[in-house]
C-alpha positions as CSV (number, residue, x, y, z in Angstrom):
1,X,-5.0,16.3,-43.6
2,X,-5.4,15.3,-40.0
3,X,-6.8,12.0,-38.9
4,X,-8.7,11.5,-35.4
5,X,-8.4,8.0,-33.9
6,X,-11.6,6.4,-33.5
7,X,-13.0,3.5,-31.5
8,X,-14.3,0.7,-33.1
9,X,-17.7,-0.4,-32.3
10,X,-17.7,-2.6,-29.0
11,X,-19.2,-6.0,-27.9
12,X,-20.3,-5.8,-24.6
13,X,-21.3,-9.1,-22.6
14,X,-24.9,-8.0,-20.3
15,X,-25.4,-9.2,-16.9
16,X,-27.7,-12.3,-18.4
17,X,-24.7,-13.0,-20.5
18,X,-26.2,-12.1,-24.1
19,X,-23.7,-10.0,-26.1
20,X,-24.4,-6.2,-27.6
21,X,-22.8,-4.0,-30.1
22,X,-22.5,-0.8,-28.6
23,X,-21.1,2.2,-31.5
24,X,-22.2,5.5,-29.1
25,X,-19.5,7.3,-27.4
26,X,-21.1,7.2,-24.2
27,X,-21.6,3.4,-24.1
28,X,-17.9,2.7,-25.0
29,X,-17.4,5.4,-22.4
30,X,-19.0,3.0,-19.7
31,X,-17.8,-0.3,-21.4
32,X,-14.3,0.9,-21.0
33,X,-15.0,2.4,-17.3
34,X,-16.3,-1.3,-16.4
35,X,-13.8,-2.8,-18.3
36,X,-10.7,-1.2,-16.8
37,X,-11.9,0.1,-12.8
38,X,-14.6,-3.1,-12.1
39,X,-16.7,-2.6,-9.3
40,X,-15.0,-3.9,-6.4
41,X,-16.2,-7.2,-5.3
42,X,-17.8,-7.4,-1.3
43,X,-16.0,-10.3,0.8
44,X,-16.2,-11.0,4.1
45,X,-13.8,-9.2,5.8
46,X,-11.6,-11.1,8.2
47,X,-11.0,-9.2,11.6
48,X,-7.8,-8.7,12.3
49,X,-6.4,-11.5,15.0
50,X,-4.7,-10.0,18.3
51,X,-1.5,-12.4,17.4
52,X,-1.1,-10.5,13.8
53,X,-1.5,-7.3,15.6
54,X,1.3,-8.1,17.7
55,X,3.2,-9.6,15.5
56,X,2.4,-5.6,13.4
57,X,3.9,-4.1,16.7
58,X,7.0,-6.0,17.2
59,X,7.8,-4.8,13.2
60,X,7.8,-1.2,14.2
61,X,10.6,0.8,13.7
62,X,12.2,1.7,17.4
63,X,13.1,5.5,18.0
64,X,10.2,7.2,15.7
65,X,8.7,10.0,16.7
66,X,4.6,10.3,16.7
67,X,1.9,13.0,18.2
68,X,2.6,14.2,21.1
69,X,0.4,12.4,23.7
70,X,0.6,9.3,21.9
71,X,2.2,6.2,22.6
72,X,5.8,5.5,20.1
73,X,6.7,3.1,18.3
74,X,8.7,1.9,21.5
75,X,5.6,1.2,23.9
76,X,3.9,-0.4,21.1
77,X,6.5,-2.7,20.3
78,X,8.1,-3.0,23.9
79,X,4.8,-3.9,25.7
80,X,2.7,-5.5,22.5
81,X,1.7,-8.5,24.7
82,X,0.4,-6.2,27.5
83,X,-1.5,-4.0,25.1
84,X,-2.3,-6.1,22.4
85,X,-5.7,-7.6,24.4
86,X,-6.9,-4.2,24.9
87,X,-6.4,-2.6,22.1
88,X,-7.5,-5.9,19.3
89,X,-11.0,-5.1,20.0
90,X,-10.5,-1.5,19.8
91,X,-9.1,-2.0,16.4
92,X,-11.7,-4.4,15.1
93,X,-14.4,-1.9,16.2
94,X,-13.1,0.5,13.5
95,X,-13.9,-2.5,10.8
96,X,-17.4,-3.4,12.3
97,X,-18.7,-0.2,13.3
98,X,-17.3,1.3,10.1
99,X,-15.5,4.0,12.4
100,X,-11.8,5.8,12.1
101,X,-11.5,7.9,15.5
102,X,-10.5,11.9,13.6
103,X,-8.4,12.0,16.5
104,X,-6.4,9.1,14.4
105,X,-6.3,10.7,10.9
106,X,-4.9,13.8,12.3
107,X,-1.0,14.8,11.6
108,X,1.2,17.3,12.8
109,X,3.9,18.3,10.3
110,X,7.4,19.4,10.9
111,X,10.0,21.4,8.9
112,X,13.3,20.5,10.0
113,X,16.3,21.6,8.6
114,X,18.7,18.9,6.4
115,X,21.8,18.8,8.1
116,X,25.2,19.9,6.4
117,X,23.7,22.7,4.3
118,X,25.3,25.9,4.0
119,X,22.4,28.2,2.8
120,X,18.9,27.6,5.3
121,X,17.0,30.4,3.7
122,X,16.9,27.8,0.7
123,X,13.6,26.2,1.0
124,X,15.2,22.8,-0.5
125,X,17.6,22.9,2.7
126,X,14.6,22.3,4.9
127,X,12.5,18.7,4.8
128,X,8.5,17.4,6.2
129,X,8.3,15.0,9.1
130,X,4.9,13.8,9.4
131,X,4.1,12.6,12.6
132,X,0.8,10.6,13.5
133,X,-1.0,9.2,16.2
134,X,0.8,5.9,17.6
135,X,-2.4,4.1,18.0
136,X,-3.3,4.8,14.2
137,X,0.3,3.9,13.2
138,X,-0.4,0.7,14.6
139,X,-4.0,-0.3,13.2
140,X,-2.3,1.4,9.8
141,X,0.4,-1.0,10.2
142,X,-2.1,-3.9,10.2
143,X,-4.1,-2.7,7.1
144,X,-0.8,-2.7,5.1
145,X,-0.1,-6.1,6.0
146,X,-3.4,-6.9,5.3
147,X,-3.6,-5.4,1.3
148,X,0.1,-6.6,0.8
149,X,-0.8,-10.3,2.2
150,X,-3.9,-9.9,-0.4
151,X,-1.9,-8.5,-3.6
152,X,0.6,-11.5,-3.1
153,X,-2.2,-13.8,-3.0
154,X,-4.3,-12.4,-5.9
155,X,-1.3,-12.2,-8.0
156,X,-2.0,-8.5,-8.1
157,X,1.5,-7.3,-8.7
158,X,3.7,-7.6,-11.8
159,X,6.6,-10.6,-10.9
160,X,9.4,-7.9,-11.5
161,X,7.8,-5.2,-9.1
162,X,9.9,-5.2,-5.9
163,X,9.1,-2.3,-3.7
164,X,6.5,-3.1,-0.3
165,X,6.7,-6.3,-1.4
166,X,7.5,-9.1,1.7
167,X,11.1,-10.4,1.2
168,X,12.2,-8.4,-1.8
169,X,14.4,-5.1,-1.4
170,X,17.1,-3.5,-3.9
171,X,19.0,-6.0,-2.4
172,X,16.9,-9.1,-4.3
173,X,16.8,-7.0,-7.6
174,X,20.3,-6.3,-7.9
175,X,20.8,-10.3,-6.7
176,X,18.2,-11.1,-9.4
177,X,19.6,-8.7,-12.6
178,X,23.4,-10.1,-11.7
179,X,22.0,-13.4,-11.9
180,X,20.3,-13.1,-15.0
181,X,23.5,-11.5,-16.3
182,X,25.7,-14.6,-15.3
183,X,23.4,-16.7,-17.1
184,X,23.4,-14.8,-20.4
185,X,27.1,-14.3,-20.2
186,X,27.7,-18.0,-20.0
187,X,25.3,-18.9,-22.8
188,X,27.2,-16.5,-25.0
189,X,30.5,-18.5,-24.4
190,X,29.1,-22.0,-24.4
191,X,27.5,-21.3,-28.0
């Protein structure tokens, strides 16, 4: 004999508060869709300053490669205080004019070869480089900042999550587990 799992019959709170019983599939359906993926809530969006867009270029990693006829990661970060006034308002334009140039969202992918292998008709001895344009790398740059800065805040992420987080690295996990590890060792001996 085989048993289906079954949801209980749900109480829902309505928008003036009042509580319902909902037992049809297709209102747990929605009170599990608003329950787990709420709809996301409309702030005021703060444009993005011309001092955290150079600090965002100074970050960049030197000697990457982007589209061709784009500026690197070099210019970007070399002449940030040069650029930086012209290019802030271009990059708050894409927030208040709700536009992403398509020149930006394009890539150009590479296959280059891994070095050191003996066999290159092996697809696995071959790897993607995606290149984009330098001007979106940098307004991209910005964004990131912007949702990690927000996560942190919120309390988004789980305490033990480490990765694109600021200031923690494998570096602060291993640091973290060896210290947890000392501690637990030295309980065991004092007890």
């Amino acid at each position: 004999m085989t048993c289906r799992t079954r949801v209980p019959t749900l109480t829902v709170t309505q928008p003036d508060g009042a509580m319902r019983r909902t037992s049809s599939n297709a209102d747990k359906a929605k009170a599990f869709r608003e329950a787990f993926f709420p709809a996301p809530q409309l702030e005021q969006q703060v444009p993005l300053s011309n001092a955290q867009i150079e600090r965002t270029f100074r970050r960049m990693t030197l000697g990457k490669a982007t589209c061709q006829g784009t500026p690197t990661n070099d210019l970007l970060r070399n002449c940030a205080d040069i650029l930086v006034p012209y290019i802030g308002p271009l990059y708050r334009a894409t927030f208040h004019l709700n536009y992403y140039p398509p020149s930006w969202a394009l890539t150009e992918t590479l296959v280059l070869r891994k070095p050191g292998k003996s066999d290159y008709q092996l697809p696995s001895s071959h790897r993607p480089i995606a290149l984009s344009p330098g001007w979106s790398r940098g307004l991209n740059a910005c964004i990131t900042e912007e949702v990690q800065f927000e996560c942190e805040k919120n309390g988004i992420l789980p305490a033990r999550h480490y990765g694109s987080r600021p200031g923690r690295s494998a570096v602060d996990a291993r640091d973290r587990i060896l210290y947890v590890y000392v501690l637990s060792s030295t309980d065991r001996w004092t007890n």
